[in-house]
C-alpha positions as CSV (number, residue, x, y, z in Angstrom):
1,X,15.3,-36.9,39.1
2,X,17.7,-37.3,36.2
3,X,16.1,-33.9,34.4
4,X,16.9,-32.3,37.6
5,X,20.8,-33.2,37.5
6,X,20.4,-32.8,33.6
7,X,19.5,-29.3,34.2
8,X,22.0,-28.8,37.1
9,X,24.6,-29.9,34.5
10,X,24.1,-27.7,32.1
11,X,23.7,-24.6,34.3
12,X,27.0,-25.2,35.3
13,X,28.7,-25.6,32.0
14,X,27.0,-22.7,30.9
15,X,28.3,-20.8,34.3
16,X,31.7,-22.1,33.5
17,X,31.7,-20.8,29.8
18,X,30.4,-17.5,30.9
19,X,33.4,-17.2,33.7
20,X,35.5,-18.6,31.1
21,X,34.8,-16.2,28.6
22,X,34.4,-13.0,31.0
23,X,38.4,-14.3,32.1
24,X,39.3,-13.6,28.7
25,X,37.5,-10.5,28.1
26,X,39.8,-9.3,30.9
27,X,43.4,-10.1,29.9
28,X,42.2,-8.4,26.4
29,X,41.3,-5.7,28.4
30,X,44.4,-5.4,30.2
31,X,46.4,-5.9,27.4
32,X,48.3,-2.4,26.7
33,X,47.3,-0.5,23.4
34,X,48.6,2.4,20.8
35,X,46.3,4.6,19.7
36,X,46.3,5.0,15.8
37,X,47.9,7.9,15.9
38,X,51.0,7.0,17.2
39,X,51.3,3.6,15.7
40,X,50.8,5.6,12.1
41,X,54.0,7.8,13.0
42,X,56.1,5.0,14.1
43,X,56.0,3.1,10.7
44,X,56.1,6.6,9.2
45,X,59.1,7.2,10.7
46,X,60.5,3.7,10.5
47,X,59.9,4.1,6.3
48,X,61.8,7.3,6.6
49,X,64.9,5.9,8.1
50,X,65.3,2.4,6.5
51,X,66.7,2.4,3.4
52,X,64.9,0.0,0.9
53,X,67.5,-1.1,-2.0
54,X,64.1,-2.0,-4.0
55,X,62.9,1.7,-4.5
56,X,66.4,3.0,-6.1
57,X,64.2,6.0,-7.0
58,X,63.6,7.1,-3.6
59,X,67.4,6.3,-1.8
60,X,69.2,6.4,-4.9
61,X,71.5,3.3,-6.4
62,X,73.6,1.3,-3.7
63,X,76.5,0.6,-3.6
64,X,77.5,-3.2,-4.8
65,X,78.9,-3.8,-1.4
66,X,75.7,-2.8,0.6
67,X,72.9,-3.8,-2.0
68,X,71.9,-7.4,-0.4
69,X,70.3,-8.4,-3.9
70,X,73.2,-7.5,-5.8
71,X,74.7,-10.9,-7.7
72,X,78.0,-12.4,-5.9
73,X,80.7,-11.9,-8.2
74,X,82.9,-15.4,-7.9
75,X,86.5,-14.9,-7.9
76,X,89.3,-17.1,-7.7
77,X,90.4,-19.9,-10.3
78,X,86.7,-20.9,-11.5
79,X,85.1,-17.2,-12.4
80,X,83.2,-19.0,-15.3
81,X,85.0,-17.8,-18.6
82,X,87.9,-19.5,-20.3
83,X,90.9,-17.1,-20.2
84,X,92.6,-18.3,-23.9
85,X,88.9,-18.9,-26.1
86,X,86.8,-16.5,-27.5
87,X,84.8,-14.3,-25.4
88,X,81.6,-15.3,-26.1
89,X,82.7,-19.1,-25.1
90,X,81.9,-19.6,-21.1
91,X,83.4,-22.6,-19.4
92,X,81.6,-25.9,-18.7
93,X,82.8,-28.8,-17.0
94,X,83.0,-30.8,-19.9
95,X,82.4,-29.1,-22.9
96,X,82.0,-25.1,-23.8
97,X,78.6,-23.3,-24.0
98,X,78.8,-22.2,-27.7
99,X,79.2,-26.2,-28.3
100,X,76.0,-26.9,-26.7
């Protein structure tokens, strides 16, 4: 009797991952899709209209106040140079660059 249930058992589990895996089959299946086609002209497009500021060549230089990779200038009292030493001294907390 227990090869019976035994083969019962796995019938069932079987059933269940064959339901299981037809379920999914059919959300994929309902799951909306762009042909090729049209998914190639919206990045074409999308690569036409967004300007890269990596590929100056194409778009031209930006400006420093659009280019997002551009270095921050500092201003205010600590800009990094000494105003009264040499110019080829930069400040340090302690000591000067050319000392180190």
């Amino acid at each position: 009797m227990s090869m019976v249930t035994t083969k019962s058992t796995m019938t069932e589990l079987k059933l269940r991952r064959l339901m299981e895996h037809n379920h999914r089959l059919r959300e994929e299946l309902t799951r909306p899709r762009v042909t090729i086609s049209v998914a190639s002209m919206n990045l074409i497009n999308y690569c036409r209209a967004t300007k890269d500021p990596l590929i100056p060549s194409v778009w031209g230089p930006l400006p420093k106040s659009e280019d997002p990779y551009a270095p921050v200038e500092q201003a205010g009292c600590c800009s990094g140079k000494l105003e009264s030493s040499s110019s080829s001294s930069f400040y340090h907390p302690w000591k000067l660059i050319s000392e180190l």
